[in-house]
N, C-alpha and C positions, 0 to 999 in steps of 0.2 A: 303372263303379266296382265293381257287385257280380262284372261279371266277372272282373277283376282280381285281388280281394281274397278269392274264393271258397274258395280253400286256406286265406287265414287263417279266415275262418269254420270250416272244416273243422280246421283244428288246435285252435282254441278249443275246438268239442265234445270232440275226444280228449282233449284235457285234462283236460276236464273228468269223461269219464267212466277214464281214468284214474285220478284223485282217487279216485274212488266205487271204482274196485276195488282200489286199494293199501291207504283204509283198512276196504277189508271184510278183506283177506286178513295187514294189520299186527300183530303181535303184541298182548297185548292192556296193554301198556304204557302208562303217561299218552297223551292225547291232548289237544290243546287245543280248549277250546270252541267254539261256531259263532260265539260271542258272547260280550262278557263275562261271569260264571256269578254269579248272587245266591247258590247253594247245591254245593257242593260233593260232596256224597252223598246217602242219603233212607235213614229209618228207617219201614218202612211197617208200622204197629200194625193187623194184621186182625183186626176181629174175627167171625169165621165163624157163619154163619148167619141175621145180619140183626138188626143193634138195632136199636130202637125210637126213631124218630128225634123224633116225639112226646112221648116219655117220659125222653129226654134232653137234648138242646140248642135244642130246638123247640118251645117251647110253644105251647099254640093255647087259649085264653079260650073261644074259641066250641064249642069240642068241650067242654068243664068245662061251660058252662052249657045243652050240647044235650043231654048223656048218655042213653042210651034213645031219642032220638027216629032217625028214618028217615032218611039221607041225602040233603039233597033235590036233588042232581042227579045225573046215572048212573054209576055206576061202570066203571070198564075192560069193554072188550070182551072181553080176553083176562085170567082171575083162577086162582089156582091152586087156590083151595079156594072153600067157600060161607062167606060173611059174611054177617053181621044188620046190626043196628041198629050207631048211634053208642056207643063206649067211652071215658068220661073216664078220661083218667089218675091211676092211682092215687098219683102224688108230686106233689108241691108243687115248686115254679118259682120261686128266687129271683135278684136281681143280683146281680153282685159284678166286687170289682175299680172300677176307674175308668173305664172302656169299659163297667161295668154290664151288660154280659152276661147274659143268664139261664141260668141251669144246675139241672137237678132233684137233688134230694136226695139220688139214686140215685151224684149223682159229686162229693162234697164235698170231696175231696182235689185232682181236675182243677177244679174251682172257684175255687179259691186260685190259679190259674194263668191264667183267663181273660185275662188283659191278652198274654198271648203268643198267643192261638188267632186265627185266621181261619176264624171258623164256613162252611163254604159250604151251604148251606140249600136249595138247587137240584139237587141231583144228580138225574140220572133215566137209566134202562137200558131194555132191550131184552129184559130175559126174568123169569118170573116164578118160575125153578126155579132151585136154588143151582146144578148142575152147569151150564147157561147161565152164569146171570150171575156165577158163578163166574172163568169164562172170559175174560168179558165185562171185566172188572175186573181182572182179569191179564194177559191178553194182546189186548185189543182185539177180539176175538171170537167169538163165542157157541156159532160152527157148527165151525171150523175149528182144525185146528192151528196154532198162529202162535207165535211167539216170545215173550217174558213181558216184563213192562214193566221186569223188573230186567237181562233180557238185552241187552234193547236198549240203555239205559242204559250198559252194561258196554262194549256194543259201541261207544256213541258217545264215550265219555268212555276208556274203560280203567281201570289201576286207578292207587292212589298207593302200593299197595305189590304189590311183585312176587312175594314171599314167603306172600303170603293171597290166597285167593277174591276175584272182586270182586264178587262178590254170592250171601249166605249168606244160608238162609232157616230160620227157628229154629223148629225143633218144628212144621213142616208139617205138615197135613190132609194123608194118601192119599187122601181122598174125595173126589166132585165134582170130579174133574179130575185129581185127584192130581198126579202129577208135571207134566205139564202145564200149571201154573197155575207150575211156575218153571223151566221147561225151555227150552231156545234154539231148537228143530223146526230151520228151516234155515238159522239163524245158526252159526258156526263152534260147535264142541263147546266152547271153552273160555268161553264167553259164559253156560253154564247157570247155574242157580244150586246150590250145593254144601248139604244139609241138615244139619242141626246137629241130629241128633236126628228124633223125629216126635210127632204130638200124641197117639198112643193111650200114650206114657210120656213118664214125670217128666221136667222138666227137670235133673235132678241127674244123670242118665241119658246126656244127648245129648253126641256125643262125633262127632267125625269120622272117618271110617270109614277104617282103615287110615292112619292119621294118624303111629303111632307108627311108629318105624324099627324091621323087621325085621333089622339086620347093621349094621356099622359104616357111617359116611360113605363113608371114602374107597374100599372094596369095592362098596357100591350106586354110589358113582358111576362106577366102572370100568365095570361092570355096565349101569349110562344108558347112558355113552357108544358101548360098541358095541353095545348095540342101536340107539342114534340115529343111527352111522355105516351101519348095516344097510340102517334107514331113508331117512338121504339117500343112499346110493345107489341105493336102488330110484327114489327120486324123479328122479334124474338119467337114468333108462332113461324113464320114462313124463312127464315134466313135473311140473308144479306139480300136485297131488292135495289139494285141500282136508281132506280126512277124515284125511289120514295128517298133511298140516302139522296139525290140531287135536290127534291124538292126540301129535306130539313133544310138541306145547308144553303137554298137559296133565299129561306126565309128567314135566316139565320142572319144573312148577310143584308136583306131588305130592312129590319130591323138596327143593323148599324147602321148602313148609309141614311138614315135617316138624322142622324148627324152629323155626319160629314159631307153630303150628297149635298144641299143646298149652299154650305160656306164654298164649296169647291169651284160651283157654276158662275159665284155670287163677284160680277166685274167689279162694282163698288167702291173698294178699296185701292184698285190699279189706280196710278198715278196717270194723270194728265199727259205726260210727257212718255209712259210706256203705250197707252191709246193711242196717240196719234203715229209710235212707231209702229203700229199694225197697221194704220188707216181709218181707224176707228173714228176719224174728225171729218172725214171724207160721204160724201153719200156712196160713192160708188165701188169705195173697198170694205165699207165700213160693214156689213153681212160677214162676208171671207175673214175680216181682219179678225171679226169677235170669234170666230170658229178656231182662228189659229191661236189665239191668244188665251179662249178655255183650252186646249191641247196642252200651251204650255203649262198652266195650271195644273190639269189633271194627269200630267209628267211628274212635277215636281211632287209633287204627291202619291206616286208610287204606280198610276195606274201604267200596266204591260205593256198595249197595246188600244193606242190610239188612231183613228181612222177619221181622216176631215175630207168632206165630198164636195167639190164644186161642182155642182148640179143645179142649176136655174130651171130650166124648163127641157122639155123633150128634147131640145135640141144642144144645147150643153155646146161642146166643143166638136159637132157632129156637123162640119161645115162640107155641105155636098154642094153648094154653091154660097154665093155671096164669103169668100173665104176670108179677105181681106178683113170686112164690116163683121164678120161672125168673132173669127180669132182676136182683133185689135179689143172688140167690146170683152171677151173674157179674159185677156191676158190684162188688162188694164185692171180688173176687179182683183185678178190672184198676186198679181207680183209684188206689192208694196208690202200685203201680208205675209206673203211666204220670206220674204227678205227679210222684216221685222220679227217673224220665228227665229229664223239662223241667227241675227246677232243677238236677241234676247237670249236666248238657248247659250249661246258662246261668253256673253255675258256676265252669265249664271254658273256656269261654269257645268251648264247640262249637257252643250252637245259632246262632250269626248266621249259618254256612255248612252246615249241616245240617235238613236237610227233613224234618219229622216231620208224618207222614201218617198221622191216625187212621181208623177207618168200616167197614162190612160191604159184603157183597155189595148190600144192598136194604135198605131201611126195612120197616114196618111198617103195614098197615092203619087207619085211625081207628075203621073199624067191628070190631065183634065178630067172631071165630071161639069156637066150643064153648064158648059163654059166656062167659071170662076171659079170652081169649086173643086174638094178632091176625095177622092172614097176612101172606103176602108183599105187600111195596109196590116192586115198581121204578120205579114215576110218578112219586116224589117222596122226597129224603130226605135228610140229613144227613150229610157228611164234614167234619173239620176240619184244617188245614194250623198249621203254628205251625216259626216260625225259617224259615230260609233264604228270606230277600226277602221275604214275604208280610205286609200290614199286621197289626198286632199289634191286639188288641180289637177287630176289623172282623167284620161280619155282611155275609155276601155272599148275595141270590138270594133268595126267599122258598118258600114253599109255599101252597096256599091255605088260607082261614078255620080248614080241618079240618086240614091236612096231608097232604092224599092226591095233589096234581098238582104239579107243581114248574110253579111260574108269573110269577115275577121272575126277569130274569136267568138263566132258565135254561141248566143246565150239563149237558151229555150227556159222559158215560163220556171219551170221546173228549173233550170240553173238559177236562176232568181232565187227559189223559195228558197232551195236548199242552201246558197249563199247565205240570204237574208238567217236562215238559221244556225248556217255557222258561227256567225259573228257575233248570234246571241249566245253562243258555247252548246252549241246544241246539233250531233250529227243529224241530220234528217233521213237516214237508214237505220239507225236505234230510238228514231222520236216513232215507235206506233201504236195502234192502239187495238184488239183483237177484237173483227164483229162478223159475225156472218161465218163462221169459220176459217177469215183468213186473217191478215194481220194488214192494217193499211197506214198509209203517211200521207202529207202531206204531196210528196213527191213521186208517189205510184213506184211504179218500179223503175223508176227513172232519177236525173236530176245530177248534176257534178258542181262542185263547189270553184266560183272563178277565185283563184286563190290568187290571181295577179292585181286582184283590187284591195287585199286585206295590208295593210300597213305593215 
């Protein structure tokens, strides 16, 4: 029998790998999921440099009543700075909502919203420097160049509109990885993510670069077309050439968005009363508010994957002293925004299919740095997921008594991603992509789906 039937085996795999290479080399147009999809795109609110997981969504009793005393079991092998003693938290920790929730004082606006969050309280990574886990949290890898989790995404999925990016990353960090944290390495060029600006200026600023039309339509598109006849005929001399199929169809696509790219950015038309639900009337949210408010714009509009960075200056939410005056200044600039996303989103009737991804590189220490302050934590720490499939008021994973080890349920980097792409219908053991002679994912050869959070 198997000798018989050995061709068919043998046509099965072609098939199969087939499959894998028509939709590596596809244009990057809808695609359907591996599986039904709970969320349809993902809004990933970073916040750079590392909050305090402790002193926001995670309170810890036994840290408040140890303050000053000595840690009494050891700390990481491997730490980025010297730490002291136990640090109680300087805000207070209440419930709210009907899932009763705890949330610090620090986010009273994303409080009101607690019944949409899926706290996951278990995150833990692989490096204790932001450029690592920078990485680490973008693109699945700490050491290596690899593709960004919005790339992938773009690649598995494609987009819903063909006229926009499928995955714009708003007012990005150059630092710590810089472009690399939303870059495609050896996914097709048109998979990158496109920036909206960058985080050393204003959001009032960010604009996409050569956006506007240089000469009339039907002259630039003259002008496409023979150079893309240029192009396929060179391809007809040499074969299929991945690098030059990315670059037609990225100039394919620079040519639409130059109609839809500027009404998309373009605030103008927002109502008075949706502005000021971001903060936008505000000096001090008013930056943050517009970032989250083009998000929801360029949601509603199809684009995959969206990526908004709160990133002020080096120091960002990188509080190794002054934690109180660090934290209090950025958590006051993100909350009114990120609250005013969820209920516009809910609104609209966007978040059931949209994935809204808040969190940093790493948490925070429970012990002291330079007296007020606290180091880098990748052991243990706080992201929260809210809309697209995932239980609404759920507490997922724990930490221990202090907050320093991620010890329920825990969830490595890689259990994120692969979550994160189940929910978009998509296994992350059949999302690869074949370079170098092996086959790679976003998730290495790692990565389990918490499936206790999916609705």
């Amino acid at each position: 029998m198997l000798k018989q039937s050995a061709v068919g085996f043998g046509a099965v795999a072609l098939q199969a790998l087939l499959g894998m290479e028509s939709r590596a080399e596809a244009s990057p147009s809808e695609r359907p999921p591996h599986f039904p999809a709970r969320a349809k795109r993902v809004i990933f609110l970073f916040m750079k440099g590392g909050p305090s997981h402790i002193d926001t969504f995670d309170p810890k009793p036994r840290l408040q009543q140890d303050d000053g005393k000595e840690l009494p079991f050891e700390k990481p092998r491997v730490q980025f700075g010297k730490t002291t003693k136990l640090l109680a938290s300087p805000w207070k920790f209440k419930q709210y909502g009907e899932s009763g929730l705890p949330v610090s004082e620090l986010f009273p606006h994303v409080a009101q919203h607690v019944d949409e969050l899926c706290m996951l309280h278990s995150l833990h990574g692989t490096n204790a420097a932001h450029g690592g886990a920078l990485l680490k949290l973008h693109t699945g890898s700490d050491n290596f160049v690899r593709p960004s989790m919005g790339a992938w995404v773009h690649y598995g999925l494609g987009t819903e509109n063909n006229s926009l990016p499928g995955f714009i990353t708003i007012c990005p960090t150059l630092a710590h990885g810089g472009v690399k944290n939303w870059g495609s390495a050896f996914l097709p060029a048109q998979y990158q993510g496109v920036p909206l600006g960058v985080a050393s200026q204003p959001s009032a600023d960010a604009r996409i670069a050569h956006a506007a039309p240089l000469r009339p339509d039907a002259l630039q598109r003259m002008q496409l077309d023979y150079v893309n006849s240029l192009n396929r005929q060179h391809l007809e001399l040499t074969g299929p050439l991945q690098e030059l199929e990315s670059r037609i169809e990225t100039m394919e696509l620079a040519f639409r968005m130059q109609a839809q790219a500027p009404e998309a950015i373009d605030l103008s038309k927002e109502t008075a009363a949706t502005k000021r639900l971001y903060g936008m009337d505000e000096p001090v949210t008013e930056d943050f508010g517009r970032q989250c408010l083009l998000a929801r714009r360029l949601a509603e509009r199809g684009v995959r994957f969206i990526q908004v960075t709160h990133s002020d200056s080096m120091v960002q939410w990188d509080q190794h002293s002054n934690l109180k005056q660090g934290h209090e200044k950025n958590a006051l600039e993100v909350d009114k925004p990120i609250a005013g996303l969820l209920q516009d989103l809910k609104q609209r009737g966007l978040l059931h299919d949209t994935l809204v991804l808040w969190g940093g590189e790493f948490g925070r220490t429970p012990v002291a740095q330079s007296g007020d302050g606290r180091d880098h934590n990748p052991e243990g720490f706080t992201m929260w997921m809210a809309g697209g499939g995932v239980k609404r008021g759920f507490r997922y994973g724990s930490t221990d008594e202090y907050g320093y080890y991620a010890q329920q349920d825990k969830m490595h980097v890689h259990d994120m991603h692969a979550t994160l792409l189940h929910l978009l219908g998509l296994d992350h053991e059949r999302l690869t992509f074949r370079n170098a002679g092996r086959d790679f994912r976003l998730t290495d050869i790692a990565g389990k789906v918490a499936t206790k959070v999916i609705a």
